[in-house]
C-alpha positions, 0 to 999 in steps of 0.5 A: 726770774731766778732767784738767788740764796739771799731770796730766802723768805724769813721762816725758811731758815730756822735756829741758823744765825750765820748762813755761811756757817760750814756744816758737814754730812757724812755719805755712803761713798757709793752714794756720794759717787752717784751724786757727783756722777748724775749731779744730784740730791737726794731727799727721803720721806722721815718715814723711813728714819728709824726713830720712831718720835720722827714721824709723829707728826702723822698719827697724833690724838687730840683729846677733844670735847667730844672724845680723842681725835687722830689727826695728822694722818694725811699730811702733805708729804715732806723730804729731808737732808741731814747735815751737821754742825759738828766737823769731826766726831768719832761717834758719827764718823763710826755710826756712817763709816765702817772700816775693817782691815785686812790683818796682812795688807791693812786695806778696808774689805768693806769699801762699800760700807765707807762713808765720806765727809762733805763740806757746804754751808746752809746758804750754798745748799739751800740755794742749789735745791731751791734753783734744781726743784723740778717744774711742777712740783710746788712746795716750800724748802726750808733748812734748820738746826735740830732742836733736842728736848726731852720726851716730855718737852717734845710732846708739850712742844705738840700740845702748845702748837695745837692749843695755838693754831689749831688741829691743821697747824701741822698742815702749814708748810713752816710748822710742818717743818718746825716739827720735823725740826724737833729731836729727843735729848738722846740724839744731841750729840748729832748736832743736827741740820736739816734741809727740807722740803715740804710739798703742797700737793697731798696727791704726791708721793714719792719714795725718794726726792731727786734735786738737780745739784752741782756738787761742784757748786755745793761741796766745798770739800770732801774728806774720806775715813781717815782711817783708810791708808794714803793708798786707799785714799789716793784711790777714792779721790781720783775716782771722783776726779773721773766722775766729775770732782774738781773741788778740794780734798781735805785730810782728817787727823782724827786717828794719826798717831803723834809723838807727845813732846812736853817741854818742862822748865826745871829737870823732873824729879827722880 
């Protein structure tokens, strides 16, 4: 039977109260054109994520009775998405996107470096990588909010787990997934949401997580570096038009300039 995204066992979702809450990601356009052109998702392995407290879960020492003991280190593998609560911010928009104008025409010479925005909601992702995982591999996915804490909440946060569950908490797909869900205060303004996919099979390990995905299904609507011209933007839509697009376009008004009209009910003073 296929199942649907109301399906959801109760631990899939964690920190998400509304599962038709819009949430957004930020692509490398080249990226996004791959996935509508194959009709697919992408998920990476949090090794390859540059903060280091994101793959503590490999290498953590439990000071025990009989000495320090490093557990962890033979986790099943897990892959991730990353996704936001937050619409627009120009902090994310220029950590993903990289625009660089030309001084005589005004047009971006780093194209490949834009990124693009993406509209969805957890209830559309979710189900779209749930109903597109590939027969024979088995785990478990599961899709939350980041929660940000310092570094000592966040390792206390390890050391309260363990004390609970035991050594092997971390190989229980949802507590797998709790830790992933875990992120120092520095990076709170990201306001993070994470799709993941915790696998069974310790003997799978693969680089990348490919998922079956119609981005017309998914996306809801899809919005370019609102620092580009009109031009430039009419170009990169009817390119994904030609891949396979027909969703919606959206328009961000970030960085248009606007005439300030105020309205005072006596004459200003001189």
């Amino acid at each position: 039977m296929t199942r649907t995204a109301s399906d959801f066992p109760n631990d899939a979702i964690i920190r998400i109260s509304n599962l038709d809450v819009p949430i957004y990601r930020i692509f490398p356009v080249w990226h996004l054109e791959e996935a509508v052109r194959l009709r697919r998702a992408v998920l990476v392995p949090p090794r390859r994520w540059d903060d280091p407290f994101e793959v503590v879960g490999n290498a953590i020492s439990v000071d025990c009775q009989d000495g320090p003991e490093i557990i962890n280190q033979s986790l099943p593998q897990a892959y991730a998405q990353c996704w936001s609560l937050t619409e627009e911010s120009d902090t994310l928009l220029r950590a993903y996107s990289r625009v660089v104008k030309d001084a005589l025409f005004g047009r971006n010479t780093s194209p490949r470096d834009e990124g693009v925005r993406v509209r969805s909601t957890p209830r559309k992702l979710l189900g779209a990588l749930k109903r597109g995982t590939p027969v024979g591999l088995t785990g478990e996915w599961f899709l939350g909010a980041v929660k940000y804490v310092g570094r000592t909440e966040l390792l206390q946060e390890l050391a309260n787990a363990i004390g609970a569950h035991g050594k092997r908490v971390f190989y229980y797909p949802a507590n797998h997934a709790k830790l992933l869900l875990l992120k120092r205060s520095a990076f709170s303004h990201e306001a993070e949401v994470r799709a993941i996919f915790v696998q069974h099979d310790t003997d799978q390990d693969h680089d990348l997580l490919s998922i079956p995905l119609d981005p017309n299904e998914v996306f809801d609507e899809i919005t370019f570096d609102p620092r580009l011209q009109t031009s430039e933007r009419k170009e990169r839509e009817a390119v994904l038009r030609s891949l396979g697009y027909s969703g919606s376009f959206g328009e961000s008004e970030l960085y248009h300039r606007t005439l300030l009209q105020v309205v005072v009910s006596s004459p200003p003073k001189e």
